[in-house]
C-alpha positions in Angstrom: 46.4 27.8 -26.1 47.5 30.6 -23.9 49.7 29.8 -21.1 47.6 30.2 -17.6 51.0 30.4 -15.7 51.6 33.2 -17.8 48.2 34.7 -17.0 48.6 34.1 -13.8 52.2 36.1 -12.9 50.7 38.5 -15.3 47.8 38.9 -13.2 49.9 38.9 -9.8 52.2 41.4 -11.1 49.3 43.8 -12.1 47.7 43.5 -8.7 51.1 44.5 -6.7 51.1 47.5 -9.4 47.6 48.6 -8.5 48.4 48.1 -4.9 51.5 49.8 -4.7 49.9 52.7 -7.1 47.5 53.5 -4.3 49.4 53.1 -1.7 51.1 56.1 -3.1 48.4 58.0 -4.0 47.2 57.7 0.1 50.9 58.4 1.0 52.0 61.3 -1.1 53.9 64.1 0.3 52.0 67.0 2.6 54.0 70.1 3.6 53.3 72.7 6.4 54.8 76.3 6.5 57.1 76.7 9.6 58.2 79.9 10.8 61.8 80.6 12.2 61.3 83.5 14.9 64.8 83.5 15.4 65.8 85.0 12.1 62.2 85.9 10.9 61.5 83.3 7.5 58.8 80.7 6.8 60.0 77.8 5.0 58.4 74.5 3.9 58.7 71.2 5.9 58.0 68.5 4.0 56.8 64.7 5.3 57.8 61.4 4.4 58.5 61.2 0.8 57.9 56.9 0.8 55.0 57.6 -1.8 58.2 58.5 -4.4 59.7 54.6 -3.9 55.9 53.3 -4.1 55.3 55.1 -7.7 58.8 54.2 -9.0 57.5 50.3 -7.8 54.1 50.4 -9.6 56.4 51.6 -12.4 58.3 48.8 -12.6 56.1 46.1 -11.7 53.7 47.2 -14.4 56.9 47.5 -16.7 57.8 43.9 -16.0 54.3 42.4 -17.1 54.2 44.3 -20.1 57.7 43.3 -21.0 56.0 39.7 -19.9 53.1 39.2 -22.4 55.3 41.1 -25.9 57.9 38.6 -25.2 55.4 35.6 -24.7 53.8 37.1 -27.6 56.7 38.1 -30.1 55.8 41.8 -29.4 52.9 40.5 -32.5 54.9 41.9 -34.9 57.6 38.9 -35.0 57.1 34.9 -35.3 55.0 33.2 -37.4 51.7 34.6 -39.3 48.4 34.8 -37.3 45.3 33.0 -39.0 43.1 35.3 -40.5 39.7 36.0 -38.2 38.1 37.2 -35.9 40.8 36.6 -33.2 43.7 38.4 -35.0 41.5 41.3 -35.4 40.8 41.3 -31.9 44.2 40.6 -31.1 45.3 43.9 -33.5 42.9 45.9 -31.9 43.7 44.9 -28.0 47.4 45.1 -29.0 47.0 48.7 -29.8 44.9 49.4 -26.9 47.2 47.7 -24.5 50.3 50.0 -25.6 48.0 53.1 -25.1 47.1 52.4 -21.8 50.6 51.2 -20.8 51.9 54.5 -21.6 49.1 56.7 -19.8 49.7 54.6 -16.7 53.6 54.7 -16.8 53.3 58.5 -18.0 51.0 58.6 -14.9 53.3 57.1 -12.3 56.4 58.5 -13.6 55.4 61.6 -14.0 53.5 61.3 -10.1 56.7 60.2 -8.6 59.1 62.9 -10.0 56.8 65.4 -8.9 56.3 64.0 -5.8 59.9 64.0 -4.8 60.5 67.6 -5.5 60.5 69.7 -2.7 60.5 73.7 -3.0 63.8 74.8 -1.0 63.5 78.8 -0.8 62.6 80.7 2.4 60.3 83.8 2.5 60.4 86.9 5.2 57.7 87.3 7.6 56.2 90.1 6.5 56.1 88.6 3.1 53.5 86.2 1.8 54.2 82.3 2.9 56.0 80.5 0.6 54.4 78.3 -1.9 54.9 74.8 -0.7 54.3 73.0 -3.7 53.2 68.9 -3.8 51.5 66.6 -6.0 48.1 67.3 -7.6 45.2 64.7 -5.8 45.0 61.5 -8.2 48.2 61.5 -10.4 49.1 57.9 -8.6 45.0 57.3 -8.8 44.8 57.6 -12.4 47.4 55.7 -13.0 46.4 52.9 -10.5 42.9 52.6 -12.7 45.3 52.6 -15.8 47.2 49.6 -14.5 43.8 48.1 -14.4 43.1 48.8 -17.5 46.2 47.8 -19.1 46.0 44.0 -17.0 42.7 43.7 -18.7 43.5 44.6 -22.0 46.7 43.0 -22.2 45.8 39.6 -20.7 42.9 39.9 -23.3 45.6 40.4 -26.1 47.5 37.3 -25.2 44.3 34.9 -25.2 43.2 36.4 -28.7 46.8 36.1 -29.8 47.2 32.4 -28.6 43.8 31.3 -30.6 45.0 33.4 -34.2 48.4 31.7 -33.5 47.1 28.2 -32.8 45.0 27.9 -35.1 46.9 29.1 -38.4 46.8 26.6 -41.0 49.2 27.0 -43.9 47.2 27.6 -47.2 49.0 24.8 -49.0 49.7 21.2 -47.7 52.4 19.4 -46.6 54.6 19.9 -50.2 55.7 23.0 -51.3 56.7 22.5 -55.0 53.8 22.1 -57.8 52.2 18.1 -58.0 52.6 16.7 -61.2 52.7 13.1 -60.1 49.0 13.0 -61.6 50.0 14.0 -65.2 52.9 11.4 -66.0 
């Protein structure tokens, strides 16, 4: 049977990922183009960077519960054989799903929150074009905030599939592993 508390911090986890991811997504970094009329640049001001700490928490959060449900569930590749069914090919098939969209989502937040943090640094003359004050593409922390869904589905799903193939294996022999040949003598 599949452990509710289990499902449960899974669950709770997920949600402060998703939350976190779109907080970040509404918080990412805006710059303006400032000019200096005392020595005649434009530069790049940048805002708050907090969306940078909000990826990196979604990041780990969603880290934690994955880390969560392999251990709970041996990473399905270790402990005891699954009983052969329809739940174990669910639980194959949900397993591999789960990994996919763990990596999209953490490839989505990672990747939002190191580009989010850089800043351009250079400085342009008046008379030449503004400078190019680069920040994130709209969505990076969106995508991965419906990826983090995704994965909290999936992977909860996993576990409960998991927990029925691994309850209900029966060995294929009985209680006695040698050969019977109390019926013969």
């Amino acid at each position: 049977m599949a452990s509710k508390l289990l499902l449960i911090v899974v669950f709770v986890l997920d949600l402060i990922a998703f939350a976190l991811a779109v907080a970040a997504e509404q918080r990412r970094t805006t710059a303006t183009i400032k000019q200096d009329p005392e020595v005649d640049y434009n530069y790049c001001v940048y805002d708050s960077d907090i969306a940078t700490g909000l990826g990196v928490g979604s990041f780990l959060f969603l880290m934690v519960s994955q880390v969560l449900i392999m251990v709970a569930s041996r990473c399905f590749c270790c402990g005891k054989a699954l009983s052969p069914g329809g739940s174990r090919a669910w639980a194959i098939v949900l397993f591999v799903t789960c990994w996919v969209t763990f990596i999209i989502a953490e490839s989505c937040l990672l990747a939002g929150s190191v580009r989010n943090a850089y800043h351009t640094k250079y400085r342009t003359i008046f008379s030449e074009d503004p400078p190019s004050c680069e920040t994130l593409r709209k969505g990076v922390f969106g995508a991965g905030a419906a990826f983090i869904v995704f994965t909290g589905i999936v992977s909860e799903l996993y576990y409960v599939y998991y927990s029925k193939a691994n309850d209900s294996f029966r060995p294929p022999y009985g209680k006695e592993t040698g050969v019977g040949m109390g019926t013969y003598s």
